[in-house]
C-alpha positions in Angstrom: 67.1 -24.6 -49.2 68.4 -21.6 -50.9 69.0 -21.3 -54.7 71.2 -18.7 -56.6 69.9 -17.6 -59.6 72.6 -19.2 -62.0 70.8 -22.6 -60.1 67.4 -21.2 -61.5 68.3 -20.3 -64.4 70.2 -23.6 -65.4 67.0 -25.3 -64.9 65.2 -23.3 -67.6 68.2 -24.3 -70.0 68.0 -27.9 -68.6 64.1 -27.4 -69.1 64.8 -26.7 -73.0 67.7 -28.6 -73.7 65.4 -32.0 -72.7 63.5 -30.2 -75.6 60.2 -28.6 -73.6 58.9 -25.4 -74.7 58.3 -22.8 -72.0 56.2 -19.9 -71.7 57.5 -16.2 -69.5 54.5 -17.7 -66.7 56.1 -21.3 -66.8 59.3 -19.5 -66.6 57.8 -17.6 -63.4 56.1 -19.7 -61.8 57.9 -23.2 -62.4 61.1 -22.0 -62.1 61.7 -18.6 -60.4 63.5 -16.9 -63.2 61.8 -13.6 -63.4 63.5 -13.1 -67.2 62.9 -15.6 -69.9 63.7 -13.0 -72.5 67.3 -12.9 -71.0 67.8 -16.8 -70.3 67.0 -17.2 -74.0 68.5 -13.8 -75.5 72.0 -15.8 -73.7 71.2 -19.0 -75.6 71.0 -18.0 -78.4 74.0 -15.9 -78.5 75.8 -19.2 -76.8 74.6 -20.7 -80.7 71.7 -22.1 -80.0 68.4 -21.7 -82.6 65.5 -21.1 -80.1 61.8 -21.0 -82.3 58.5 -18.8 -81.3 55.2 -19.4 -82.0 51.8 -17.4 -79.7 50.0 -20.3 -77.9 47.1 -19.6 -75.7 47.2 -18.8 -72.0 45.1 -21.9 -71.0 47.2 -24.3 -73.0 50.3 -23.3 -70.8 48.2 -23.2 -67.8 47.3 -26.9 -68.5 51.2 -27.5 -68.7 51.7 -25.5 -65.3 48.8 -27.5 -63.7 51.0 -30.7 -64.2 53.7 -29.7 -62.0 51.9 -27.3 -59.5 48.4 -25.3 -58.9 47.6 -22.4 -60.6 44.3 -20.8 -61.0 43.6 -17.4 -63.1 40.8 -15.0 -62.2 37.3 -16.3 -63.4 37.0 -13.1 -65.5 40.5 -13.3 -67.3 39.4 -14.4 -71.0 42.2 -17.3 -71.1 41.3 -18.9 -74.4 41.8 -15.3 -75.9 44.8 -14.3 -74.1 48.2 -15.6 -75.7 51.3 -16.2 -74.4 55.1 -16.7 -76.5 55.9 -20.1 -76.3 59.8 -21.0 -76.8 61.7 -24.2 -77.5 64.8 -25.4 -78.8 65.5 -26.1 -82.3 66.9 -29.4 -83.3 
């Protein structure tokens, strides 16, 4: 089955409106949207309050790893490494 990318995309705004946070990698890998920064640059002008914080790699690896596989290299230093974490404000 083939999905457009306004299909993909509407996911990750599904994704956060259900009130999840999401990571660029969960963002990638989960969904297929290769551009968080624009999904949520286009929510928030839409009006919506969309909050930040840095989380680690592994802790959105362990949210990944609920949904699908994903294993980093043995020498990538995932409790150091830090991804941006988004979610919608309520």
């Amino acid at each position: 089955m083939s999905y457009s990318r306004t299909q993909l995309v509407l996911g990750v705004k599904e994704h956060l409106l259900a009130g999840h946070p999401i990571t660029q990698l969960e963002c990638i890998v989960l969904f297929g949207v290769p551009s968080l920064t624009k999904v949520i640059s286009d929510m928030r002008r839409d009006g919506y309050v969309i909050k930040s914080k840095r989380v680690p790699f592994v802790a959105a690896l362990r949210r990944i790893n609920e949904s699908a596989t994903l294993e980093p290299p043995r020498n990538l230093p995932v409790k150091e490494v830090t991804l941006t974490e988004y979610w919608l404000s309520r």
